[in-house]
TORMAR-489370 format. One record per residue (C-alpha): residue number from 1; residue in one letter; x, y, z. Coordinates in Angstrom, 2 decimals. Last residue first. Example, Ala and Ser with C-alpha at 12.3 -4.5 7.8 and 13.67 -1.06 7.14 Angstrom:
% residues 2
pt num = 2, residuo = S, px = 13.67, py = -1.06, pz = 7.14;
pt num = 1, residuo = A, px = 12.30, py = -4.50, pz = 7.80;
This chain:
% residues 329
pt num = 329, residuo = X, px = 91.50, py = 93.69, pz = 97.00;
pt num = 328, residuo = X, px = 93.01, py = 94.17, pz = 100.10;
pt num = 327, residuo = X, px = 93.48, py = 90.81, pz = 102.49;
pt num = 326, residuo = X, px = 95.89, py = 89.64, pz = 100.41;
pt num = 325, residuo = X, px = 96.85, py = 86.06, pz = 101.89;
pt num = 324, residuo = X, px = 100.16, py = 85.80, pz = 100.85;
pt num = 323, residuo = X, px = 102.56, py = 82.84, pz = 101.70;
pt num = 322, residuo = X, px = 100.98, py = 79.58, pz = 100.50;
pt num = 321, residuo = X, px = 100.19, py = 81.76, pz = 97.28;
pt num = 320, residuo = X, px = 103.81, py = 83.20, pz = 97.19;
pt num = 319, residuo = X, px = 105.46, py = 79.72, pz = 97.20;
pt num = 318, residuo = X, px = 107.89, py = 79.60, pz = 99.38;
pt num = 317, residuo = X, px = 111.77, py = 78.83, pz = 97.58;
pt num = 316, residuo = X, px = 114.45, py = 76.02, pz = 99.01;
pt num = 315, residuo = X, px = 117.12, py = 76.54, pz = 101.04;
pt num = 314, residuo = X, px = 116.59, py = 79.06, pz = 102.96;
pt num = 313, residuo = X, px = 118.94, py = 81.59, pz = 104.80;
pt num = 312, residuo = X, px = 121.75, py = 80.88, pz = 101.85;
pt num = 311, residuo = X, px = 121.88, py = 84.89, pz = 101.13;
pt num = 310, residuo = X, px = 120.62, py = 84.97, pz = 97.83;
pt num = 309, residuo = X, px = 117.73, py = 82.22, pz = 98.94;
pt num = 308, residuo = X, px = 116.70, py = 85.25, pz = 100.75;
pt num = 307, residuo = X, px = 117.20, py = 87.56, pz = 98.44;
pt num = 306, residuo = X, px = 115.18, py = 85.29, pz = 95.71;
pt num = 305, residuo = X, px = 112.70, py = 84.96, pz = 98.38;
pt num = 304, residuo = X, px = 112.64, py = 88.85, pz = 98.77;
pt num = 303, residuo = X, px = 112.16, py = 89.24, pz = 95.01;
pt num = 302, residuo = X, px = 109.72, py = 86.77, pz = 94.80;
pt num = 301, residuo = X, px = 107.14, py = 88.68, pz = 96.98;
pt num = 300, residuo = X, px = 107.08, py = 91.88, pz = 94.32;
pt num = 299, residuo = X, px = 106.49, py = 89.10, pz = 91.68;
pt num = 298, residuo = X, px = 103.86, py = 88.03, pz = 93.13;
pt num = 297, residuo = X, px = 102.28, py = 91.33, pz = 93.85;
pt num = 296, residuo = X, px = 101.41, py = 92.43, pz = 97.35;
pt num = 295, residuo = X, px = 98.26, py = 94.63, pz = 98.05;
pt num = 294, residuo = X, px = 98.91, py = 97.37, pz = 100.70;
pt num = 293, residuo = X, px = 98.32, py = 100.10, pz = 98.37;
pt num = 292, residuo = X, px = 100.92, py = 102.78, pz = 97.42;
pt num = 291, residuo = X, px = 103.62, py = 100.92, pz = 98.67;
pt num = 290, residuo = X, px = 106.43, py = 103.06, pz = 100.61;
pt num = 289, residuo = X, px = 109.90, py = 104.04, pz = 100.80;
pt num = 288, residuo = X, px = 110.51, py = 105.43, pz = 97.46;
pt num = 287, residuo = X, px = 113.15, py = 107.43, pz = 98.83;
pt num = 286, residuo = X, px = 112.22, py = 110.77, pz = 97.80;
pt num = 285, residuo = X, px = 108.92, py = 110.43, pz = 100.22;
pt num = 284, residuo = X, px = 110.94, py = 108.63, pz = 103.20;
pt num = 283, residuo = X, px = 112.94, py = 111.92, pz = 103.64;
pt num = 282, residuo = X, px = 109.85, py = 114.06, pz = 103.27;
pt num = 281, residuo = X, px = 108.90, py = 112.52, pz = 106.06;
pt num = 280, residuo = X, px = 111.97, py = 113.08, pz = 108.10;
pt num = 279, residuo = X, px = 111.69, py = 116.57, pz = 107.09;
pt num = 278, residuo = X, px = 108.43, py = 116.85, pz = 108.45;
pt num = 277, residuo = X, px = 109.37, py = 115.10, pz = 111.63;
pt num = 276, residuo = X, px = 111.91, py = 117.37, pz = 112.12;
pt num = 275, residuo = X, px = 109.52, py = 120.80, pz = 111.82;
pt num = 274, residuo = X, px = 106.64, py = 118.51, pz = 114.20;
pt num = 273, residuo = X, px = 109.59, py = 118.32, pz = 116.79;
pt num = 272, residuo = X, px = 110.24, py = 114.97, pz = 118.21;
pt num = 271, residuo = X, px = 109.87, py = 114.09, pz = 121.58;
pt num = 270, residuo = X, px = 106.23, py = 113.25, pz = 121.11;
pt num = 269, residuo = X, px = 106.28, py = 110.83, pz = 118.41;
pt num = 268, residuo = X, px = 103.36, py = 109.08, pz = 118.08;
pt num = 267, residuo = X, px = 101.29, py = 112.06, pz = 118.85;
pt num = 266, residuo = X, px = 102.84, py = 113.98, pz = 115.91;
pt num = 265, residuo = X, px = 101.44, py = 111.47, pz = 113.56;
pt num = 264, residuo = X, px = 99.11, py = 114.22, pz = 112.21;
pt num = 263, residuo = X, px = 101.00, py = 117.16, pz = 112.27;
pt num = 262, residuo = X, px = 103.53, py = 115.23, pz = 110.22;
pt num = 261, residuo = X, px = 100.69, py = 114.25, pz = 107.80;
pt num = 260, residuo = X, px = 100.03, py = 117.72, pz = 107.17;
pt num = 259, residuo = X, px = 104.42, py = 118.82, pz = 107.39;
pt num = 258, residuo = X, px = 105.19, py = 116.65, pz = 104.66;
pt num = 257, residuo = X, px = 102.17, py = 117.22, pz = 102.10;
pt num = 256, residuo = X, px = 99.08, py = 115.82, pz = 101.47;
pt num = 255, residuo = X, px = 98.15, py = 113.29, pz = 98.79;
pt num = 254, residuo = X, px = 100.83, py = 110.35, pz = 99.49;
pt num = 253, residuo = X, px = 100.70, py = 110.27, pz = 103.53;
pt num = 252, residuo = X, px = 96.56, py = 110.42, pz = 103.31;
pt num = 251, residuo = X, px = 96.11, py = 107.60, pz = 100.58;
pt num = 250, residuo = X, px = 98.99, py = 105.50, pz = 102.45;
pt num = 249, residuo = X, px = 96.38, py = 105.99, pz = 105.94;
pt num = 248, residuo = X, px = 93.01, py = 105.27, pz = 103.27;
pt num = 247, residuo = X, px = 94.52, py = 102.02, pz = 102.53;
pt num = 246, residuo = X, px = 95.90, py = 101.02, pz = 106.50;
pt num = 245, residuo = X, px = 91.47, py = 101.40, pz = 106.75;
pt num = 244, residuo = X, px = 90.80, py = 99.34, pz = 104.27;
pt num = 243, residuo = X, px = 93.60, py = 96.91, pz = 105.56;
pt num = 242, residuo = X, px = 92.18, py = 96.41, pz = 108.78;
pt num = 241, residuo = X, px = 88.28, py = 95.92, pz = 107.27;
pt num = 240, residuo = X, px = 89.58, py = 93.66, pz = 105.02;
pt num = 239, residuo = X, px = 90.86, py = 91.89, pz = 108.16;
pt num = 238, residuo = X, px = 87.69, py = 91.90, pz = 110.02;
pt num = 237, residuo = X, px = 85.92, py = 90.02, pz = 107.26;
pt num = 236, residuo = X, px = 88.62, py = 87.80, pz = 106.72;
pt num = 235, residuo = X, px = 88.32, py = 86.75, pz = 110.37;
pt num = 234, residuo = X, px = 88.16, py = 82.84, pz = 110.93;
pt num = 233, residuo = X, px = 90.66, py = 81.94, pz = 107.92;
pt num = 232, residuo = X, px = 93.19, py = 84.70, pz = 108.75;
pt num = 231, residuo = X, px = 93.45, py = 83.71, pz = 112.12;
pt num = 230, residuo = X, px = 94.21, py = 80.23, pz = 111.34;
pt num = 229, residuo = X, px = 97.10, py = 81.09, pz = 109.33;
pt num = 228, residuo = X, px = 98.29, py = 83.03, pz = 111.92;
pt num = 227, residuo = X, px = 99.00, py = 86.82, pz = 111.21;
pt num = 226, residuo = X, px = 101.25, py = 89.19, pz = 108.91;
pt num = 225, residuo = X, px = 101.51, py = 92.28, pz = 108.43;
pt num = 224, residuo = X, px = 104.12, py = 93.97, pz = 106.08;
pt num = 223, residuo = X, px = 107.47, py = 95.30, pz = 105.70;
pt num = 222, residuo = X, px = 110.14, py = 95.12, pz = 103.39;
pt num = 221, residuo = X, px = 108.23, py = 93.42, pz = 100.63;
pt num = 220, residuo = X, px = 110.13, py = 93.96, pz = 97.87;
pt num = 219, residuo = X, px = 111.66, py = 96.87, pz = 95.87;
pt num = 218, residuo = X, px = 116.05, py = 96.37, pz = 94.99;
pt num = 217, residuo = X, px = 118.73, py = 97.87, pz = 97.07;
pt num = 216, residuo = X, px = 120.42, py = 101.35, pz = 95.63;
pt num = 215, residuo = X, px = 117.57, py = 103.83, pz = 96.52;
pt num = 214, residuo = X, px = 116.69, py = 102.13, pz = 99.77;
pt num = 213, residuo = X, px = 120.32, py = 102.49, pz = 101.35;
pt num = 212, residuo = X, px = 119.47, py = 106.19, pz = 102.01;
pt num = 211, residuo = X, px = 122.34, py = 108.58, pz = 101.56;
pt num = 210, residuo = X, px = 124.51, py = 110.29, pz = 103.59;
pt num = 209, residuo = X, px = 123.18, py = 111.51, pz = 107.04;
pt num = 208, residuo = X, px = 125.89, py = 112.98, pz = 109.20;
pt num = 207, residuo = X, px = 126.92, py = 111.94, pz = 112.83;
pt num = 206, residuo = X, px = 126.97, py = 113.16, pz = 116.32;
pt num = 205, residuo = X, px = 126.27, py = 116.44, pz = 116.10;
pt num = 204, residuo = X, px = 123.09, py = 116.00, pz = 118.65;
pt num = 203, residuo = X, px = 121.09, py = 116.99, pz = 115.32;
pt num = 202, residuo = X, px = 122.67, py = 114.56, pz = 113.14;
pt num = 201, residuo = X, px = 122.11, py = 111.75, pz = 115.75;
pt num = 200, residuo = X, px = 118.15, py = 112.41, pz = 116.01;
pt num = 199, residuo = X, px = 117.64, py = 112.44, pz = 112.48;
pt num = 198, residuo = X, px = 119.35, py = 109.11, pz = 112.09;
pt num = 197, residuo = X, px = 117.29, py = 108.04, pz = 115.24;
pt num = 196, residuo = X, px = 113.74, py = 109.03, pz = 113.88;
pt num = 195, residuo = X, px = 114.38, py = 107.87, pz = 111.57;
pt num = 194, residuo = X, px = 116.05, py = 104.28, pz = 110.85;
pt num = 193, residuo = X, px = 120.15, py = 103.69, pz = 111.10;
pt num = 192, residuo = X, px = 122.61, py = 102.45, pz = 109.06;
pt num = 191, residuo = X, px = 125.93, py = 103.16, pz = 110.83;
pt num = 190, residuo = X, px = 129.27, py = 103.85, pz = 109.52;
pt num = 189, residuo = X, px = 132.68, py = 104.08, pz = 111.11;
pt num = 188, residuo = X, px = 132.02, py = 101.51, pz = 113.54;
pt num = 187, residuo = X, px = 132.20, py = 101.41, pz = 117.34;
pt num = 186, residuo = X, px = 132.23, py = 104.79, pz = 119.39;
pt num = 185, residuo = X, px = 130.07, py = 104.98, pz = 121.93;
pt num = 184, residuo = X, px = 127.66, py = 107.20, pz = 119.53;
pt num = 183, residuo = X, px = 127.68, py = 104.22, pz = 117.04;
pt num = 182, residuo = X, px = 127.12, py = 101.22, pz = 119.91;
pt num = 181, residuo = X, px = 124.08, py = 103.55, pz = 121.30;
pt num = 180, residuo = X, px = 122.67, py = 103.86, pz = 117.74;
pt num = 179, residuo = X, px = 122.92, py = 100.23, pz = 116.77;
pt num = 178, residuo = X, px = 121.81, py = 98.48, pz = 120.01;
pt num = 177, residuo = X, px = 118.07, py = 98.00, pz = 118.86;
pt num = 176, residuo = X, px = 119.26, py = 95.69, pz = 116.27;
pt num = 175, residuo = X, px = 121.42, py = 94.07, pz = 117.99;
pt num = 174, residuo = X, px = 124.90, py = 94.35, pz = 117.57;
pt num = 173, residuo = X, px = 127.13, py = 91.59, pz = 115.99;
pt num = 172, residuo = X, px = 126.25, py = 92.22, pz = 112.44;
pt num = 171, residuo = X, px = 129.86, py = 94.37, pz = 111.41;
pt num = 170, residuo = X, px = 130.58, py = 94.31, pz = 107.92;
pt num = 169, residuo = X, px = 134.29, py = 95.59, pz = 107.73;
pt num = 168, residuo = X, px = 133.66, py = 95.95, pz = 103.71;
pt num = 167, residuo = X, px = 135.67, py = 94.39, pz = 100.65;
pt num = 166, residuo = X, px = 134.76, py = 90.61, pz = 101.54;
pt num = 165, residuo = X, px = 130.85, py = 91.98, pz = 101.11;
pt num = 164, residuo = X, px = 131.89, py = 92.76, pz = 97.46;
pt num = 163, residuo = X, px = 130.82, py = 95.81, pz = 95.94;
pt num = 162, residuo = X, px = 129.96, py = 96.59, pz = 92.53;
pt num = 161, residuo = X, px = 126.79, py = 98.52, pz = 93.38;
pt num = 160, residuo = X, px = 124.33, py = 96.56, pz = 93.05;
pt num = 159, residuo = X, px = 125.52, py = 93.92, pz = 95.53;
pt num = 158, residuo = X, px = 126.51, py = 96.83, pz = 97.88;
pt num = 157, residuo = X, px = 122.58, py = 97.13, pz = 97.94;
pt num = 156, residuo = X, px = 121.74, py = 93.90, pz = 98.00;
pt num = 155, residuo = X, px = 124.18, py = 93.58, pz = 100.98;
pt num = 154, residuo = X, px = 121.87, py = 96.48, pz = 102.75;
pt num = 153, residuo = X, px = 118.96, py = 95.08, pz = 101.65;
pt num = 152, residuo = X, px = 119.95, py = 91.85, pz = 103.98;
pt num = 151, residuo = X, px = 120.75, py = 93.70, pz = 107.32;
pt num = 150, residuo = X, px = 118.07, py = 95.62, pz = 107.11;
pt num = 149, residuo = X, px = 115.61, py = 92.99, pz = 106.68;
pt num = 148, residuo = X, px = 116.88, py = 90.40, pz = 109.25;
pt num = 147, residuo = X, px = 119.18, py = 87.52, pz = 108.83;
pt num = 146, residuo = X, px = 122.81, py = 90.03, pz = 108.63;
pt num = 145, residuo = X, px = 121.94, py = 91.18, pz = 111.95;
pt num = 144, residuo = X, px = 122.58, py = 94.85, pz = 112.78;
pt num = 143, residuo = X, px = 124.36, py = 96.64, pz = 109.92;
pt num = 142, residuo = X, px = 127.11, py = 98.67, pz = 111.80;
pt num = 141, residuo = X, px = 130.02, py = 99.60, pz = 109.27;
pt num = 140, residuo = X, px = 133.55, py = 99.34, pz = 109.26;
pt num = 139, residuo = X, px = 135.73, py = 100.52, pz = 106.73;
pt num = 138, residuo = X, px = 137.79, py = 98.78, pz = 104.05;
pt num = 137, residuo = X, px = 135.47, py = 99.65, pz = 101.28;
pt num = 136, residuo = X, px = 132.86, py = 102.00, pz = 102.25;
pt num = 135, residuo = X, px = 133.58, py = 105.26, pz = 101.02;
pt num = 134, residuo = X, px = 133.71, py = 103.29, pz = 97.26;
pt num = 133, residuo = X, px = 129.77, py = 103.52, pz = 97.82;
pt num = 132, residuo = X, px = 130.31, py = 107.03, pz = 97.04;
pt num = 131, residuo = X, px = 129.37, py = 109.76, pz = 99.31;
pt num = 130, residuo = X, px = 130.94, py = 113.99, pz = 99.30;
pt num = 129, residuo = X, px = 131.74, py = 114.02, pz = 103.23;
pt num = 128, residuo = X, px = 130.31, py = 114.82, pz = 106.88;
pt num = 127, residuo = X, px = 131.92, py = 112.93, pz = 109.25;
pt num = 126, residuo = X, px = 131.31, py = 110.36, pz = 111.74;
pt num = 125, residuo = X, px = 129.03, py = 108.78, pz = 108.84;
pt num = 124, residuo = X, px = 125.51, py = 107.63, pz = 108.60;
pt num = 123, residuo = X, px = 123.65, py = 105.78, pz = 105.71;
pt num = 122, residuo = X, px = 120.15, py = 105.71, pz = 105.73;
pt num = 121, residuo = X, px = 117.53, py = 102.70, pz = 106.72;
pt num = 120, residuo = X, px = 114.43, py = 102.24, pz = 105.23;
pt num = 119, residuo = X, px = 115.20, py = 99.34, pz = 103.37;
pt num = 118, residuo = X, px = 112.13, py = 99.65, pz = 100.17;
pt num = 117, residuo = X, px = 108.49, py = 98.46, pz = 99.50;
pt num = 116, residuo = X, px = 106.91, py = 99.23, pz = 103.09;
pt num = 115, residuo = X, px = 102.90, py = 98.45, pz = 104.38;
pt num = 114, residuo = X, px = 102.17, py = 95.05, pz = 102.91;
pt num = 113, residuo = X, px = 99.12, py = 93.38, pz = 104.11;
pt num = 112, residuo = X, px = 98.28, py = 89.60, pz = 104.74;
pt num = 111, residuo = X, px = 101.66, py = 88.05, pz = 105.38;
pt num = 110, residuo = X, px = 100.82, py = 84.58, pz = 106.69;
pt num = 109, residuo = X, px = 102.39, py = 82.73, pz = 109.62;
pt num = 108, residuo = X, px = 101.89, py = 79.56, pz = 110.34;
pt num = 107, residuo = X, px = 99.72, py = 76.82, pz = 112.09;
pt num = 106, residuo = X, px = 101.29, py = 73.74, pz = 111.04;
pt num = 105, residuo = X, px = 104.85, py = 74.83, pz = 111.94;
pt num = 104, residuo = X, px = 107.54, py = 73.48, pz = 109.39;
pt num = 103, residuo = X, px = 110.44, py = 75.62, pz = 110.61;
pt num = 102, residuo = X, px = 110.48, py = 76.33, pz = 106.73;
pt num = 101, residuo = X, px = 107.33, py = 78.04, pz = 107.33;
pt num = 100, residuo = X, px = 108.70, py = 80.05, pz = 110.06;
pt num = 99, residuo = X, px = 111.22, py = 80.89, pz = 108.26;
pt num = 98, residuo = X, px = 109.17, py = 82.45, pz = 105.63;
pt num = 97, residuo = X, px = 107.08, py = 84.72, pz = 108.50;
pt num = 96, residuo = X, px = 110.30, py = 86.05, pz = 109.83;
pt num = 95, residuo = X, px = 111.45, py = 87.08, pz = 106.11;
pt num = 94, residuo = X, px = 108.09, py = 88.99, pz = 105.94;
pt num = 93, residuo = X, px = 109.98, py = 92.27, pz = 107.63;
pt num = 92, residuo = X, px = 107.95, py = 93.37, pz = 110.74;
pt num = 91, residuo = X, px = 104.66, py = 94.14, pz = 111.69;
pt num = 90, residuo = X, px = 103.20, py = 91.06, pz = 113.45;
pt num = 89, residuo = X, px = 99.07, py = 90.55, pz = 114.22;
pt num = 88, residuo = X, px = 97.43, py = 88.56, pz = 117.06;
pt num = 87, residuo = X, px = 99.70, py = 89.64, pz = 120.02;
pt num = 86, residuo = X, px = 101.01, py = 88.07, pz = 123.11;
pt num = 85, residuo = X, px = 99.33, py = 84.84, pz = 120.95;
pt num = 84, residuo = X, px = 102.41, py = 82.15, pz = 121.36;
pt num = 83, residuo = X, px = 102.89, py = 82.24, pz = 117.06;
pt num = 82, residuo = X, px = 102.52, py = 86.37, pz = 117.25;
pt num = 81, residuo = X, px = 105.07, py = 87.13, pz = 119.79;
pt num = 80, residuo = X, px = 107.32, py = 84.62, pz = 118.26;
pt num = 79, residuo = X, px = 107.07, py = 86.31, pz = 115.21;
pt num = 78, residuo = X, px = 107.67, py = 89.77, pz = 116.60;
pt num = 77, residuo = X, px = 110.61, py = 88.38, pz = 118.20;
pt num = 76, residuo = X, px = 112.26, py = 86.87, pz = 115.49;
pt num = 75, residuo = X, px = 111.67, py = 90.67, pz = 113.57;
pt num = 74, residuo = X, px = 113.83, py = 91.95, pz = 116.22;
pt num = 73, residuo = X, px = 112.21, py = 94.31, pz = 119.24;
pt num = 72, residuo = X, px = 108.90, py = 94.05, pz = 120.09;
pt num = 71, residuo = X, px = 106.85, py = 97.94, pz = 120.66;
pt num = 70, residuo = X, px = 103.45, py = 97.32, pz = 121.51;
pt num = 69, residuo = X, px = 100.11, py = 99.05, pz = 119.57;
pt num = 68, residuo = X, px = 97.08, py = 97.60, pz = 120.58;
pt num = 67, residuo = X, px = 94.41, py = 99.01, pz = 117.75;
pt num = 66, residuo = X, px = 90.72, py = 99.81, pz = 118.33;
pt num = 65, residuo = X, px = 88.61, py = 98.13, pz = 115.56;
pt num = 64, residuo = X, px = 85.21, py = 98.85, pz = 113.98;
pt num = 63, residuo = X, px = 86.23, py = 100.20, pz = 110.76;
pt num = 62, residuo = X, px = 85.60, py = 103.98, pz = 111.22;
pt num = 61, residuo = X, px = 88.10, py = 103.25, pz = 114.19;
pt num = 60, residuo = X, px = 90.35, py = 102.07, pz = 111.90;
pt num = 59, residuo = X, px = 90.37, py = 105.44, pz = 110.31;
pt num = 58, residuo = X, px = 90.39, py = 107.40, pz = 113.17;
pt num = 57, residuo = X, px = 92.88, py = 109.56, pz = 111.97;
pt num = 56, residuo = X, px = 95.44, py = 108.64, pz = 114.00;
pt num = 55, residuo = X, px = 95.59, py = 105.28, pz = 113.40;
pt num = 54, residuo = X, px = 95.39, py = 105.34, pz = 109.86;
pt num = 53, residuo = X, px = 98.10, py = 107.92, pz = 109.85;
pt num = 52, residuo = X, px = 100.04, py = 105.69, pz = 112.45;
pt num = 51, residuo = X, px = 99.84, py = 102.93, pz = 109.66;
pt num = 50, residuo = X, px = 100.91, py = 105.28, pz = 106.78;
pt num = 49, residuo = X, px = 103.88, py = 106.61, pz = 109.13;
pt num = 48, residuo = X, px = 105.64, py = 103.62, pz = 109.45;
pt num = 47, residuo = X, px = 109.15, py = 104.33, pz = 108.39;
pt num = 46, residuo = X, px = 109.09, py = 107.03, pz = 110.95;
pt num = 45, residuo = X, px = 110.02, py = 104.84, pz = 112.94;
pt num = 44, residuo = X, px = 108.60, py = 102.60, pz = 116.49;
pt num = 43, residuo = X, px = 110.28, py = 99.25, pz = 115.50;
pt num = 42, residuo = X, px = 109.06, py = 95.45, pz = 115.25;
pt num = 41, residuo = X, px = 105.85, py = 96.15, pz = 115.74;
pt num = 40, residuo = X, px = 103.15, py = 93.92, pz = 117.63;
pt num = 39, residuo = X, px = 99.58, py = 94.43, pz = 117.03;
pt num = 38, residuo = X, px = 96.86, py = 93.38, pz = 119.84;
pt num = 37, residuo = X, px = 93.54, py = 93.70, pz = 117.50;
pt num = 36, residuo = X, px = 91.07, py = 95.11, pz = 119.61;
pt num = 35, residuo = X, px = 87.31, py = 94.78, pz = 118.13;
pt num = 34, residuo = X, px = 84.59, py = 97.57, pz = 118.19;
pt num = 33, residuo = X, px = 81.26, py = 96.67, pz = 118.96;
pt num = 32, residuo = X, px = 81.53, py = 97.23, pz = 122.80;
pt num = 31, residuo = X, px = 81.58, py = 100.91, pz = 122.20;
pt num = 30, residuo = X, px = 78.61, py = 100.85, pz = 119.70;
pt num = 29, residuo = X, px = 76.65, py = 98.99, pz = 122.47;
pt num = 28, residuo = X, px = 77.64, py = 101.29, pz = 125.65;
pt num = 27, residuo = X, px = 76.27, py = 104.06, pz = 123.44;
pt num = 26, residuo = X, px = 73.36, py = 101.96, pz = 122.03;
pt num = 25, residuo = X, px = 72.29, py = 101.55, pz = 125.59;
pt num = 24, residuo = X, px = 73.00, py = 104.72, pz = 126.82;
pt num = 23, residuo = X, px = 70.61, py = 106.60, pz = 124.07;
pt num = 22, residuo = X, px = 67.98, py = 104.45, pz = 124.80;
pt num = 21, residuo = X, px = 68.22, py = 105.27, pz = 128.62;
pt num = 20, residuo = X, px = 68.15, py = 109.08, pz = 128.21;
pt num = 19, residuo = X, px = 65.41, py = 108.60, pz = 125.42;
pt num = 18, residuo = X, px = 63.25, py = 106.37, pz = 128.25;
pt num = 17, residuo = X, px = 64.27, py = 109.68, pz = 130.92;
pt num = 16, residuo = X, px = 63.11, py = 111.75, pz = 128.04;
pt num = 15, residuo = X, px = 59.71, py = 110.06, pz = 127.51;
pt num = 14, residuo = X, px = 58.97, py = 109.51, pz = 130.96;
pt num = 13, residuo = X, px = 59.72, py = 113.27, pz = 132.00;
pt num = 12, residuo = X, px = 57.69, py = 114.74, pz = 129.05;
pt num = 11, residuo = X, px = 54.82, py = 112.06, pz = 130.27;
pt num = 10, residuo = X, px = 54.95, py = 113.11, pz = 133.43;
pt num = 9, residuo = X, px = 54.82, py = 116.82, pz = 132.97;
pt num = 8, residuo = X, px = 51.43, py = 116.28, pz = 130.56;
pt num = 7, residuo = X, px = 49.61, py = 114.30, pz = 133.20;
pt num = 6, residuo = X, px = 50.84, py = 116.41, pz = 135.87;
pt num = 5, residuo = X, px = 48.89, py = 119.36, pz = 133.43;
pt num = 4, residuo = X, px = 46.12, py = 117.18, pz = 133.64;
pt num = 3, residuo = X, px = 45.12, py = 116.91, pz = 136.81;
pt num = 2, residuo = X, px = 45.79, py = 120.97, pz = 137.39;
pt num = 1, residuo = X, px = 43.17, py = 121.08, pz = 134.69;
């Protein structure tokens, strides 16, 4: 009896110390599965909030993947990041990618994913006042580089409004990441700014939000992803899986209101009050700001070469299928 009831103890034990073991294998397995894509972005906004959706609902995660997320100032510099491998994917505008075609490297840059459809910049004054696009004429404003995204929609935008560039102070010599300090210190009478930095200045009374450049310049792709050429062709698999999951973040920002997806993204923006970042959403929302799916249509892409080509920054037109790679379907 007593013989038997070790027996019986034993064999409990064995079983649940070869469950114990099981269980840690496929634990250490699953965790090993997943795949870290090094991303580099060209700002921390806002304007992204689909992506950090994804992100933090765990909806790459569902996918496999574990996202890198580093902050690379200038689109230039996102693409250089990409082309010497600091990082494997670029979010920035798609202009960077273009050039570097034109530069006539082998192994270039294709935009797989779009995230943005409009400038998400908005217009900031020292003052608050009733806007026109007449404000503008003879003043000064702060664009950042005239090459880059923001820079360009922005002279769509006057473009489409009957004004010429030769009628505005048009001032591209601050970087990028410089506008908001070079405002506040007292150059410019206008800034265009991203949130959450417009939102930021209007609440340290330091200027007044008056419209959002987006709703006068034209849809293209603003922002997207974009990878090597070569990386595209050896993981297709794992970049459906990427976009599937950027899909269900745009799904989440469009069907649920401001202040649900601001609760959501309020990691990624810890010195920002969930109340502000609400608003800030809802600022994006009535501008249009993003795609509802991060397929890009030709058309959509020949917009931005036309603006390109606009602007004399290339000289001759890419064509959208040596461009695009849509890794949504």
């Amino acid at each position: 009896m007593k013989r038997n009831f070790l027996y019986v103890i034993t064999s409990c034990l064995l079983i649940i110390v070869i469950g114990l073991l099981i269980g840690l294998f496929f634990s250490k397995k699953d965790k090993t599965e997943n795949t870290t894509l090094k991303i580099s972005e060209v700002t921390h906004s806002i304007f992204y909030t689909p992506f950090y959706v994804a992100m933090e609902n765990g909806y790459f995660q569902d996918e496999d993947l574990n996202i890198d997320l580093m902050l690379v100032s200038g689109s230039d510099n996102v693409a250089a990041s990409v082309l010497s491998n600091d990082s494997v994917i670029g979010l920035a505008g798609p202009e960077s990618a273009v050039y570097v075609y034109l530069g006539g490297e082998k192994d270039y840059l294709q935009v797989f994913a779009g995230l943005t459809k409009r400038d998400g910049q908005f217009i900031l004054s020292r003052q608050n006042e009733e806007f026109t696009w007449q404000n503008l004429v003879g003043k000064e404003i702060l664009i950042g580089r005239k090459t880059g995204m923001p820079g360009l929609s922005f002279l769509r935008a006057l473009k489409n409004e009957g004004i010429r560039e030769s009628d505005v102070k048009i001032n591209d010599s601050i970087e990028f990441a410089e506008l908001s300090g070079a405002f506040i210190g007292g150059d410019g009478d206008y800034v265009n700014l991203f949130e959450p930095l417009a939102s930021k200045l209007v609440s340290n009374n330091e200027g007044y939000i008056l419209t959002s450049v987006g709703l006068y310049s034209d849809a293209f792709p603003y922002t997207a992803f974009y990878a090597r050429k070569s990386f595209i062709e050896e993981n297709n698999a794992l970049l459906k899986k990427f976009t599937n999951a950027l899909k269900r973040g745009i799904d989440f920002t469009f069907q649920n209101d401001s202040e649900t997806v601001a609760n959501v993204i309020q990691n990624q923006f810890n010195d920002t009050t969930t109340e502000d970042l609400a608003q800030m959403i809802t600022n994006y929302k009535e501008a249009d700001a993003w795609l509802t799916s991060p397929y890009i249509e030709e058309q959509f892409y020949n917009t931005l070469i036309d603006l390109l080509q606009e602007n004399n920054l290339i000289t001759k037109p890419v064509n959208y299928q040596d461009m695009v790679i849509n890794m949504y379907e």
